[in-house]
N, CA, C and O of each residue as an XYZ file, in Angstrom:
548
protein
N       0.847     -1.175      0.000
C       0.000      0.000      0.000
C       0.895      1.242      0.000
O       1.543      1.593      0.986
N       0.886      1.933     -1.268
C       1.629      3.123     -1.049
C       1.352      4.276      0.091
O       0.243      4.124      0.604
N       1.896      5.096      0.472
C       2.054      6.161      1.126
C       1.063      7.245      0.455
O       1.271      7.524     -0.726
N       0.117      7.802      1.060
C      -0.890      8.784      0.297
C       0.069     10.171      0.244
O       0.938     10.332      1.101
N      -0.168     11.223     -0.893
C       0.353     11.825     -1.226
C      -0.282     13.145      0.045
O      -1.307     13.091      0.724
N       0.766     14.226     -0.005
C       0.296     15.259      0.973
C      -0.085     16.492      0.903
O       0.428     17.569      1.209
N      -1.588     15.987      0.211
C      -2.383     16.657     -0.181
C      -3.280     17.718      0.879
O      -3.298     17.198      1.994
N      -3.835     18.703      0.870
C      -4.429     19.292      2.483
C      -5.164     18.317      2.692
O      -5.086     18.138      3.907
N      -6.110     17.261      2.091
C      -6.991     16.669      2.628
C      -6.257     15.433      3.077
O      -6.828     14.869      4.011
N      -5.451     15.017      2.778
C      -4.545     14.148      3.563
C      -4.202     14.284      4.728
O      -4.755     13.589      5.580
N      -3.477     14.955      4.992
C      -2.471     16.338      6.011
C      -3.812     16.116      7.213
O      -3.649     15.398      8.200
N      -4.900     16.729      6.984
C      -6.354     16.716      7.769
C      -6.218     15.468      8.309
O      -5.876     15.265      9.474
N      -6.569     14.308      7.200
C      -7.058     13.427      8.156
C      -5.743     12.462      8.697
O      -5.959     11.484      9.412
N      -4.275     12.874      8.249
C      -3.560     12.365      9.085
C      -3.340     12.526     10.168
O      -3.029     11.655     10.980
N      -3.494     13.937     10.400
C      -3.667     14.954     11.721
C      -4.756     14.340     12.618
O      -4.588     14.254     13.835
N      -5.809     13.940     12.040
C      -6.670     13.618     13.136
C      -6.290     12.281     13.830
O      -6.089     12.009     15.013
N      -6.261     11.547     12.706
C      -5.943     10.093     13.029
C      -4.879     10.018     14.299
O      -5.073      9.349     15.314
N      -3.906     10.707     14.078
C      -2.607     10.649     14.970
C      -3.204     11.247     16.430
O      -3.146     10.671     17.516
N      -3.863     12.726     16.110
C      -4.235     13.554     17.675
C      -4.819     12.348     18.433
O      -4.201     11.912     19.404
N      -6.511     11.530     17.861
C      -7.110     10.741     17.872
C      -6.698      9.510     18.732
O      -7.177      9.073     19.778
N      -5.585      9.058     17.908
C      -5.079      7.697     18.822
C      -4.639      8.119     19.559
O      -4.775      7.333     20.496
N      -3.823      9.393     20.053
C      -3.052      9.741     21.241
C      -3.707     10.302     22.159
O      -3.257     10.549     23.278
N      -5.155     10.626     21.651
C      -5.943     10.605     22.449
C      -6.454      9.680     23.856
O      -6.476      9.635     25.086
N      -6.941      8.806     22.208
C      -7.137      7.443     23.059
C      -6.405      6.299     24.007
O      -6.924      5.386     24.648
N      -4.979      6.684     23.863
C      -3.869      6.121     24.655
C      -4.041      6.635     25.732
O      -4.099      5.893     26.713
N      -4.210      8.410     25.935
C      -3.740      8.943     27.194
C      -5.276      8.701     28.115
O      -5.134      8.817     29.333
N      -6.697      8.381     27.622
C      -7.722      8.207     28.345
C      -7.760      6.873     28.620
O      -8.546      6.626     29.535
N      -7.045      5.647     28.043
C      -7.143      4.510     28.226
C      -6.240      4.482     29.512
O      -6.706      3.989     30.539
N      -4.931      5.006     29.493
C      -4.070      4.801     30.480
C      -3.824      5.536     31.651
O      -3.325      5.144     32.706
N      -4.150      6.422     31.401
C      -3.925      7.814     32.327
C      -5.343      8.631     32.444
O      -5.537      9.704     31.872
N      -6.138      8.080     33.126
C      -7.822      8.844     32.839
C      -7.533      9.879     33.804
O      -7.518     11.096     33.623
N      -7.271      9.116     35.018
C      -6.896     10.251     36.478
C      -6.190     11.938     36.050
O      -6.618     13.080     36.213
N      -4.842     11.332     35.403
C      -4.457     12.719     35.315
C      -5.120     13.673     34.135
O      -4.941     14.871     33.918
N      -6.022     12.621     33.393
C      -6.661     13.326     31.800
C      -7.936     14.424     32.399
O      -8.422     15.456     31.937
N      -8.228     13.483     33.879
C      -9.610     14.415     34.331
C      -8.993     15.420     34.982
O      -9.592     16.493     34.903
N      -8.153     15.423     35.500
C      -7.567     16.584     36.214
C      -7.087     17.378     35.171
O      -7.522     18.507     35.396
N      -6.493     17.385     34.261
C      -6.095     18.161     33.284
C      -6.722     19.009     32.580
O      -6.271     20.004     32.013
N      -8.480     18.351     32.636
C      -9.574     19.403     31.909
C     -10.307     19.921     32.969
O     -11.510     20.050     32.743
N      -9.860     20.290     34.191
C     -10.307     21.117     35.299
C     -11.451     19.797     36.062
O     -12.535     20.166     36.515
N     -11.101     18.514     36.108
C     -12.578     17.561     36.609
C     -11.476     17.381     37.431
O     -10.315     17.779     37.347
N     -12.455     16.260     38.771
C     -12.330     15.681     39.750
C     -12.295     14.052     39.774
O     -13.397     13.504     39.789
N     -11.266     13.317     39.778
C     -11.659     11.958     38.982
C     -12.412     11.175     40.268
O     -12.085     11.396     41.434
N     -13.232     10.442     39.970
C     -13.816      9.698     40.792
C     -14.543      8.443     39.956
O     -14.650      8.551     38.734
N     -14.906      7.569     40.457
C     -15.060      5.492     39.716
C     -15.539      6.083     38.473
O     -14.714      6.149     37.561
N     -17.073      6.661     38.198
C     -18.167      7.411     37.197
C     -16.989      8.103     36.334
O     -16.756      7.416     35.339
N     -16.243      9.159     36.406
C     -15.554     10.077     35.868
C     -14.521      9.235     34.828
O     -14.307      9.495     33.644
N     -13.999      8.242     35.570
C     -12.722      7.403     35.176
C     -13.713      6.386     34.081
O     -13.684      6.382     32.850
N     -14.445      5.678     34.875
C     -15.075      5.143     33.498
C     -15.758      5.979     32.242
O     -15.382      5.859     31.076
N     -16.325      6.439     32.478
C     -16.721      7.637     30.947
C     -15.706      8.270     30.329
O     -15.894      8.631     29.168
N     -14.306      8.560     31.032
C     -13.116      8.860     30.648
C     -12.448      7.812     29.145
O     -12.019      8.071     28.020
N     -12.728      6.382     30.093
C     -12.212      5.499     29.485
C     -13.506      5.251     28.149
O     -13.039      5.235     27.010
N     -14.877      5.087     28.258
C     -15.682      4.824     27.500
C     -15.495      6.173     26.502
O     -16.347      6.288     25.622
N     -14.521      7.123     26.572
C     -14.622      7.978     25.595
C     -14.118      7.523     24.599
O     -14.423      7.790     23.437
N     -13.056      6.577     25.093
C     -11.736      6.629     24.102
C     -12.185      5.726     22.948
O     -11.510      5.571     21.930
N     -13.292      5.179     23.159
C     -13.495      4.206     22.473
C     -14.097      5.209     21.167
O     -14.067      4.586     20.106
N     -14.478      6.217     21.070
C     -14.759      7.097     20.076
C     -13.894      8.019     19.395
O     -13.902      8.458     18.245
N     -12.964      8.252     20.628
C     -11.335      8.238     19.607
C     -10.835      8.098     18.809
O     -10.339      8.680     17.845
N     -11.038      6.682     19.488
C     -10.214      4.972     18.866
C     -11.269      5.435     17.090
O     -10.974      5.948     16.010
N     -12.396      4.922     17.669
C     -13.315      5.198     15.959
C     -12.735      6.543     14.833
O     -12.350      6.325     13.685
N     -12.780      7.634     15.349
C     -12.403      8.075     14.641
C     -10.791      8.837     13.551
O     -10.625      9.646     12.637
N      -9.899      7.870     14.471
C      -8.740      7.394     14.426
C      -8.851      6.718     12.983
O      -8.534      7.114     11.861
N      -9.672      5.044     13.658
C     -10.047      4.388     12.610
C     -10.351      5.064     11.217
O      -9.639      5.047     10.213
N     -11.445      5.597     11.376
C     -12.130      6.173     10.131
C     -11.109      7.333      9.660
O     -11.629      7.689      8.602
N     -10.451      7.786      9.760
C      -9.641      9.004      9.297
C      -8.550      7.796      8.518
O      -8.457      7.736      7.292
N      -8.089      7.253      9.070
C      -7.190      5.914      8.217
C      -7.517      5.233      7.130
O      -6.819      4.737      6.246
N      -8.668      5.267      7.298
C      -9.309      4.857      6.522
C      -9.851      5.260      5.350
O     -10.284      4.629      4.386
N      -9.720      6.874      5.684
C      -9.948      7.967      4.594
C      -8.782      8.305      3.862
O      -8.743      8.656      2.683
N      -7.590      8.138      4.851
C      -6.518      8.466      4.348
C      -6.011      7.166      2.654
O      -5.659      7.474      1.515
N      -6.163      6.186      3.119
C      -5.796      5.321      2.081
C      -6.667      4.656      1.158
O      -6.447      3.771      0.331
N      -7.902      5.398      1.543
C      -9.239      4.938      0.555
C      -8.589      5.598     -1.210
O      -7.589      6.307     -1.319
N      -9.166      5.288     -1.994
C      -9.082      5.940     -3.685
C     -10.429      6.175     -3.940
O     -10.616      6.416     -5.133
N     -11.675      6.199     -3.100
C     -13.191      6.558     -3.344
C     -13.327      8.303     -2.474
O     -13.239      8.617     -1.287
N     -13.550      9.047     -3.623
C     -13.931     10.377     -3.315
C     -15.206     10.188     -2.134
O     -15.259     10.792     -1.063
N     -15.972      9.418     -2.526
C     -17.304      9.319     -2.120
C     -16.944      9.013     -0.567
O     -17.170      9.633      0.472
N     -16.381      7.969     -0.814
C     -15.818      7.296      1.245
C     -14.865      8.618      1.869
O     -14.669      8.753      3.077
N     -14.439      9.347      1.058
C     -13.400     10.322      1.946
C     -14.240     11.321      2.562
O     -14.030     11.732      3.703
N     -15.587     11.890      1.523
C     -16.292     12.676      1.566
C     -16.954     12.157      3.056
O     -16.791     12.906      4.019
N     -17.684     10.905      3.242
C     -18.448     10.188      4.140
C     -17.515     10.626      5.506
O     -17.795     11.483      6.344
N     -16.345      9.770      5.443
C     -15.968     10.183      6.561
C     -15.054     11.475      6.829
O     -14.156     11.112      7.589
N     -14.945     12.549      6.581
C     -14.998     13.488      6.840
C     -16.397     14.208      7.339
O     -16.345     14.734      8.451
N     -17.443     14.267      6.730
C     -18.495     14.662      6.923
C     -18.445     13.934      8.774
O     -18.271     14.619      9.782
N     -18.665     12.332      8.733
C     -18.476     11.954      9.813
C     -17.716     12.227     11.276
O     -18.096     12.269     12.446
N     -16.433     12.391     10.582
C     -15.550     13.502     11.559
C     -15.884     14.446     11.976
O     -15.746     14.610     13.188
N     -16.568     15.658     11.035
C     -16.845     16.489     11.166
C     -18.628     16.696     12.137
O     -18.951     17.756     12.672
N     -19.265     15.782     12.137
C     -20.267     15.436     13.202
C     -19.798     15.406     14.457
O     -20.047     16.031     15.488
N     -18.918     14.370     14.087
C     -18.574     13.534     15.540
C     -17.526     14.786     16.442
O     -17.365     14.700     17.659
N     -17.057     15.610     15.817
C     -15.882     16.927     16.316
C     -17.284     17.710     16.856
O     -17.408     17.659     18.079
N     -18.180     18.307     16.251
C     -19.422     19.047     16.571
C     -19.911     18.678     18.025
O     -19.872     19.272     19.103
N     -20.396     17.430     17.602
C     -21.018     17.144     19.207
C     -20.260     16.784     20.442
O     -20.736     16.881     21.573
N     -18.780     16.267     20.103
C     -17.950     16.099     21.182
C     -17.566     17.312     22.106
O     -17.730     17.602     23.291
N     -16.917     17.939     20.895
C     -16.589     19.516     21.575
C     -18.034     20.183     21.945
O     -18.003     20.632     23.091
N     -19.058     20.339     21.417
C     -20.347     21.025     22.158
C     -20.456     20.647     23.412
O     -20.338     21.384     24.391
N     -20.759     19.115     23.411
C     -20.919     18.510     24.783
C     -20.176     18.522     26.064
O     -20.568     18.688     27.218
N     -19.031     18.308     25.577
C     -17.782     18.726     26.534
C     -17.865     20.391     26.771
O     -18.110     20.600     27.959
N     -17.787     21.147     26.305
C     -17.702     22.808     26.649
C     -18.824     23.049     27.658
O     -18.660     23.696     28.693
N     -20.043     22.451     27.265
C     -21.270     22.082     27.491
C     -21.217     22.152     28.984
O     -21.469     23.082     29.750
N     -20.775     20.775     29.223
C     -20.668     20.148     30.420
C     -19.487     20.929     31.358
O     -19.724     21.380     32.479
N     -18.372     20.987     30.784
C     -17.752     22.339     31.779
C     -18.001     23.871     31.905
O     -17.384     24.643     32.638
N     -18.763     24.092     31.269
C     -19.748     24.986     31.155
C     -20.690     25.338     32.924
O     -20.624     26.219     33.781
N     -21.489     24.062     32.722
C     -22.618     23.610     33.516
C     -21.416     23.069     34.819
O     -21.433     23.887     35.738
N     -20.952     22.527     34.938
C     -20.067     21.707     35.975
C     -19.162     21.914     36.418
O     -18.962     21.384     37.511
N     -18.314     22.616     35.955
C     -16.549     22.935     36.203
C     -17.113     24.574     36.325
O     -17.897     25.225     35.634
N     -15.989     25.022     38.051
C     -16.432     26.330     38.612
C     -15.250     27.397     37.092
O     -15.504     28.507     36.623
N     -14.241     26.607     36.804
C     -13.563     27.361     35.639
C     -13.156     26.194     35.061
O     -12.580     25.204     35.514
N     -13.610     26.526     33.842
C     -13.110     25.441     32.784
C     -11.775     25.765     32.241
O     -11.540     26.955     32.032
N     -10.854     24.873     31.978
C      -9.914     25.143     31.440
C      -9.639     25.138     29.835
O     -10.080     24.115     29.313
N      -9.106     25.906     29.066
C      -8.398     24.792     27.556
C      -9.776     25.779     26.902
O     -10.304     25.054     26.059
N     -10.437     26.946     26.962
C     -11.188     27.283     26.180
C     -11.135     27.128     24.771
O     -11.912     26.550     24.011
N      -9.867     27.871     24.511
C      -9.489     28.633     22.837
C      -9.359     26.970     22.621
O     -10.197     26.429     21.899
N      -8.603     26.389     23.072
C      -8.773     24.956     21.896
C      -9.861     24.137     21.973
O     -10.169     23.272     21.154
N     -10.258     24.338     22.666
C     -11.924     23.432     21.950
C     -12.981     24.157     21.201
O     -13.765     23.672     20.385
N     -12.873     25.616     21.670
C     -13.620     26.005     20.577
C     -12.681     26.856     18.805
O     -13.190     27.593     17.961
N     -11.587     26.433     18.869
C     -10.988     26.251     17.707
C     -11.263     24.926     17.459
O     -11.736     24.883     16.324
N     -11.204     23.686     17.995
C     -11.658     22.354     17.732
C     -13.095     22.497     17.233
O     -13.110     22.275     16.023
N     -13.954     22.700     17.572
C     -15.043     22.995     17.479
C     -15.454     23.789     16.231
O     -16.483     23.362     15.708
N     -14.831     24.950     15.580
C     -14.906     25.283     14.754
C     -14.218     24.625     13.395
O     -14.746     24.665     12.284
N     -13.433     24.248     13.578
C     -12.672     24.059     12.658
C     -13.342     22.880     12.574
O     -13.866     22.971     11.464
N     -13.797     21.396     13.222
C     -14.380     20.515     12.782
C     -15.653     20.356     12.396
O     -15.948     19.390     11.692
N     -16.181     20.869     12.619
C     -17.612     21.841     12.073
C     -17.435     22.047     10.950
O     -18.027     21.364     10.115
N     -16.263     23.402     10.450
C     -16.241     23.894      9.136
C     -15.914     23.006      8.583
O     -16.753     22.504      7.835
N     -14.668     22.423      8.659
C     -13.914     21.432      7.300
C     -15.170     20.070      7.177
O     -15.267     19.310      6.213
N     -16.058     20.044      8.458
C     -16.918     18.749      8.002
C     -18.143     19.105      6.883
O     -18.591     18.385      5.990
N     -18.584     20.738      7.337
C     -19.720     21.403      6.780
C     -19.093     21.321      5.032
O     -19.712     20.666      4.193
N     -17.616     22.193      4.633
C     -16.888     22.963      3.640
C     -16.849     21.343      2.680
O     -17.585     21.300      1.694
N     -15.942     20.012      3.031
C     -15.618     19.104      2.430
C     -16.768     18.433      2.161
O     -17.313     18.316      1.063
N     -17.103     18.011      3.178
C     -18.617     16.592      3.211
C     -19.540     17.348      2.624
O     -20.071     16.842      1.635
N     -19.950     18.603      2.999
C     -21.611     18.762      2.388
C     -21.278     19.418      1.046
O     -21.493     18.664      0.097
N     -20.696     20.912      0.647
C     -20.588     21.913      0.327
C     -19.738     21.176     -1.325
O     -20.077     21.496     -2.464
N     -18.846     20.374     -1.040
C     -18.299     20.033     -2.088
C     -18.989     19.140     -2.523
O     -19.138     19.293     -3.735
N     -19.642     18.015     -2.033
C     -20.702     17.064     -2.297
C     -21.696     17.539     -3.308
O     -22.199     16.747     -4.106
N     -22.087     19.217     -3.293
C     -22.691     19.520     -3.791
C     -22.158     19.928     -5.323
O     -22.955     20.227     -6.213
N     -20.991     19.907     -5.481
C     -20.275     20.459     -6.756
C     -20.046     21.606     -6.675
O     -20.163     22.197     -7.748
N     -19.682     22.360     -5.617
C     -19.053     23.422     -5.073
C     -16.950     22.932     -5.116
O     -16.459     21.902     -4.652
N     -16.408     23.759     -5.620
C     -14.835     24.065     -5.901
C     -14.258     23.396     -5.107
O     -14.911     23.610     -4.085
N     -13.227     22.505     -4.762
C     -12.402     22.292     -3.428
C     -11.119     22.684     -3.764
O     -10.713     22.987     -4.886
N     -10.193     22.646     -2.187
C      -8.534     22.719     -2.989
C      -8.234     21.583     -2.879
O      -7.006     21.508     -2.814
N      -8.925     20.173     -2.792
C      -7.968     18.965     -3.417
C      -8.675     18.742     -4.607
O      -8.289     17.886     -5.404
């Protein structure tokens, strides 16, 4: 299997794939210090949903890999669009919830740069080009 060329839409979903799994390493192994790190309190509940996150990580790890070495416009389109869901409601929910729960939340500017940016590139690639609107790949 060759090496995909490094194209921006490559670059994207290599980027995710990689943040993604290292994601999912540091909530699989280290939940304690992951909850303390986003201003939480770890406790049994905290540590398990910590860990049950990663498992959506892990997925979209998967699926970005999957985009990366696909040759179907159509499947890259899918999961990006997908990414771009799954970035929407993670980051909403999470801001959300430290929002509502955490007396100061920490890590603002990057989740809601996360938040935007996975939003846009899911809205800009998946829908917008789907439609026969211009892209730069």
């Amino acid at each position: 299997m060759p090496f995909p060329e490094a194209s921006p839409l490559n670059i994207y979903l290599g980027t995710n794939a990689l943040i993604s799994l290292t994601t999912t390493y540091f909530y699989l192994t280290t939940p304690e210090p992951s909850i303390v790190k986003l201003g939480g309190k770890p406790s049994p509940t905290s540590i398990v949903l910590t860990q049950l996150l990663a498992s959506g990580e892990a997925l979209v790890s998967y699926m970005c890999l999957e985009g990366l070495f696909s040759s179907s416009s159509e499947a890259r389109a899918m999961i990006v669009r997908g990414v771009g869901v799954y970035t929407l409601i993670h980051m909403s929910t999470f801001w959300w919830g430290h929002k509502k729960y955490v007396k100061h939340p920490k890590g603002a500017i990057p989740f809601i740069c996360g938040l935007g940016m996975g939003a846009g590139v899911g809205v800009w690639w998946g829908v917008l080009r789907r439609e026969g609107l211009p892209a730069f790949v």
